[in-house]
N, C-alpha and C positions, 0 to 999 in steps of 0.2 A: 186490267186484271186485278182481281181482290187482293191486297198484302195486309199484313200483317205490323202495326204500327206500334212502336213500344210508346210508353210513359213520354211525353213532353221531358227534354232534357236544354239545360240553358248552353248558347255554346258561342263564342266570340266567332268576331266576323273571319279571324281568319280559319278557325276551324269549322265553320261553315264551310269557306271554300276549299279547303284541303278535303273534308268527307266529298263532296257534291261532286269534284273534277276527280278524285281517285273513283268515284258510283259511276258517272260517265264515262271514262276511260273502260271500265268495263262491261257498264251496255255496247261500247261500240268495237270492242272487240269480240264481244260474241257476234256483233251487227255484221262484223268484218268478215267473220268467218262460216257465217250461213250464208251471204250473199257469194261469197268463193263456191262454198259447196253447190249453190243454185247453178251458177255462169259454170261451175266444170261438170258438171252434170247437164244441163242445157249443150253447151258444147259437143259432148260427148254423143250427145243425141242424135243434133245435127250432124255428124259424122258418121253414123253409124245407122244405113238405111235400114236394117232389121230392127235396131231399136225405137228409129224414127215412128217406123210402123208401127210397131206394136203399143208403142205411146200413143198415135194418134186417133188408135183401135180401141182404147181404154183409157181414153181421158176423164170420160166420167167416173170413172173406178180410181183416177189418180185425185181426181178434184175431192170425191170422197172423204179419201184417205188425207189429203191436207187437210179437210176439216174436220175428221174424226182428232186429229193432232192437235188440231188446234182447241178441242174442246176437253181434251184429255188434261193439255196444257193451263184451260181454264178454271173448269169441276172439282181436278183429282190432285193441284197442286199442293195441298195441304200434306198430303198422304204423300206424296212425289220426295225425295231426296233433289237436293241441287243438279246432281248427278246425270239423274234420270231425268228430270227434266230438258236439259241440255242434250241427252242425246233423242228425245223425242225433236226437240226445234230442230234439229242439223237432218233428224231423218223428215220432218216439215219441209225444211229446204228445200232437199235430196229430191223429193216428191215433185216440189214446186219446178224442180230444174227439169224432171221427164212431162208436166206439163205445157211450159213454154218450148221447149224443145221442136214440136212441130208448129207453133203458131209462129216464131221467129225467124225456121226455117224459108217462112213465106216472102220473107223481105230481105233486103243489099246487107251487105254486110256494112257500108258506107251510112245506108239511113238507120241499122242500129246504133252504131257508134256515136254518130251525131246527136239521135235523140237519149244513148244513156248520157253522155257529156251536157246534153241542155236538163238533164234529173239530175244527176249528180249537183251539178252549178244551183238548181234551183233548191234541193234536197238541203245543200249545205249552207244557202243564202237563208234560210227560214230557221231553218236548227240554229244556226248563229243569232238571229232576231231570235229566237225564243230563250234564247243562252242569256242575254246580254240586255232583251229588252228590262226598262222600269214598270212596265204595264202590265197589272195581272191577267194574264187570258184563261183563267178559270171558268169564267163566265162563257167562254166559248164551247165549253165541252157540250153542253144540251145542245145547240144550237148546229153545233156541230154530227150529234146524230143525228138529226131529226134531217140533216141534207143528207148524209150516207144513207135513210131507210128511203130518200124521196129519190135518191138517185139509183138504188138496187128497184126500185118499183120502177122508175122509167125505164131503166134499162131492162126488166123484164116484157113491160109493154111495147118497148120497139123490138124485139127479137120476134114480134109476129105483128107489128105493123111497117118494120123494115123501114123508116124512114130514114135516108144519110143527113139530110137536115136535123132532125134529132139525134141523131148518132153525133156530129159535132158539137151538137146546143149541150149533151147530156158529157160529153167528154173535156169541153171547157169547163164546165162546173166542177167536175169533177177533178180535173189539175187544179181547182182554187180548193175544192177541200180540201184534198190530202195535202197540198202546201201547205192551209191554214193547219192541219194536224199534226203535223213536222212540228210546227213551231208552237203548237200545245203542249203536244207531248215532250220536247224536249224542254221547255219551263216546270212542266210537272214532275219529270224525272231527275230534274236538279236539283227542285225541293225537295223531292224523295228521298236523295241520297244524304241528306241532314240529317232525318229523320228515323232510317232505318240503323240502325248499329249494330243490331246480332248479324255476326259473321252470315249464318246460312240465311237467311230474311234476305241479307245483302244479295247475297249469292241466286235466291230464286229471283230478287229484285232485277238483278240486270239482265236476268234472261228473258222476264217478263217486258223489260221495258226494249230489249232487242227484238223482241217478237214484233212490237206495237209499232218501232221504228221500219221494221224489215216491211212490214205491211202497207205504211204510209209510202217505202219508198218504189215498190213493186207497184203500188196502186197507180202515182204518178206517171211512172215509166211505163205502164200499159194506156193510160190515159194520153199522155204526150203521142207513143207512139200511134195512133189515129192520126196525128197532123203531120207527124214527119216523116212516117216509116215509106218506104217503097215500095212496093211489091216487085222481086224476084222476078 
């Protein structure tokens, strides 16, 4: 997402690290707290057969509305208070928890657990590499859209050539990018937080960089679940 970059300012190594770990500590509590409102809304779902239905009756009207959010999020942040942006992501979430809602429904409750616990592990294995590594992965950002548009295009061509062989060839690739993305984006968001210093920059900053997170890790965990999930 576009932010807003002040003046280059010179800053010792450890106030480097004091800005970057207090900017991270706050992307990942907004992270923390839209993934809660997703899973208790998701939840909620699957327990409630009137809701279950009518999510499953108007998923395309909910998938909409996550990306009406998410572009409001994008276009209008400028205009947006820290505020309001934040309560657009949590109702982004909210959305996202009544569209998983019936697709989760379909499987054990044993093969979801396992496959969030092998996202989470792999989610936090990569954020850590991209925390800690020496290696600038900058260079991976192009490279990395141009898989995300080759894999929205496969994945629109087998939803009417139906092949399960490319349903798994298309869903490993797909666990290697949003890993590789984890561990982009959380190198880029570290720099970030050096660089941004006006309190509210800061403030759209980590909700921005929550959103990119929440995405990366919802991508994998729909991804993984293809190889793990059960069916119910």
């Amino acid at each position: 997402m576009e932010q807003e970059y002040p003046q280059q300012i010179q800053l010792t190594q450890e106030q480097y690290a004091a800005l970057a770990k207090a900017y991270l500590n706050k992307v990942y509590t907004w992270l923390a707290g839209s993934m809660t409102v997703t899973a208790g809304v998701a939840i909620y779902a699957m327990g409630s057969d009137k809701t279950l239905t009518w999510a499953a009756g108007n998923s395309l009207w909910l998938l909409l509305g996550t990306l009406a959010c998410l572009l409001i999020m994008i276009f209008f942040r400028r205009m947006l208070t820290a505020g309001a942006l934040g309560v657009i992501f949590l109702s982004f979430s909210a959305l996202w928890g009544l569209v998983l809602g019936p697709v989760l429904s379909l499987y054990t409750t044993q093969s979801l657990g396992v496959t969030f616990a092998c996202t989470a592990g792999m989610f936090g294995a990569m954020a850590l590499f991209g925390a800690t590594t020496k290696r600038n992965l900058s260079g991976l950002g192009r490279t990395l859209l141009m898989l995300l548009f080759g894999l929205i295009i496969a994945g629109i061509v087998n939803v009417f050539v139906g092949s399960t062989t490319a349903d798994y060839v298309i869903s490993a690739i797909g666990v290697i990018v949003f890993a590789l993305f984890t561990a982009y984006d959380t190198q880029r968001i570290l720099a970030e937080g050096a660089w941004l210093t006006d309190a509210e920059a800061r403030a759209k900053g980590a909700i921005d960089g929550a959103v990119e997170l929440y995405l990366d890790f919802l991508n994998l965990f729909l991804y993984l679940l293809r190889f793990l999930g059960n069916r119910d």
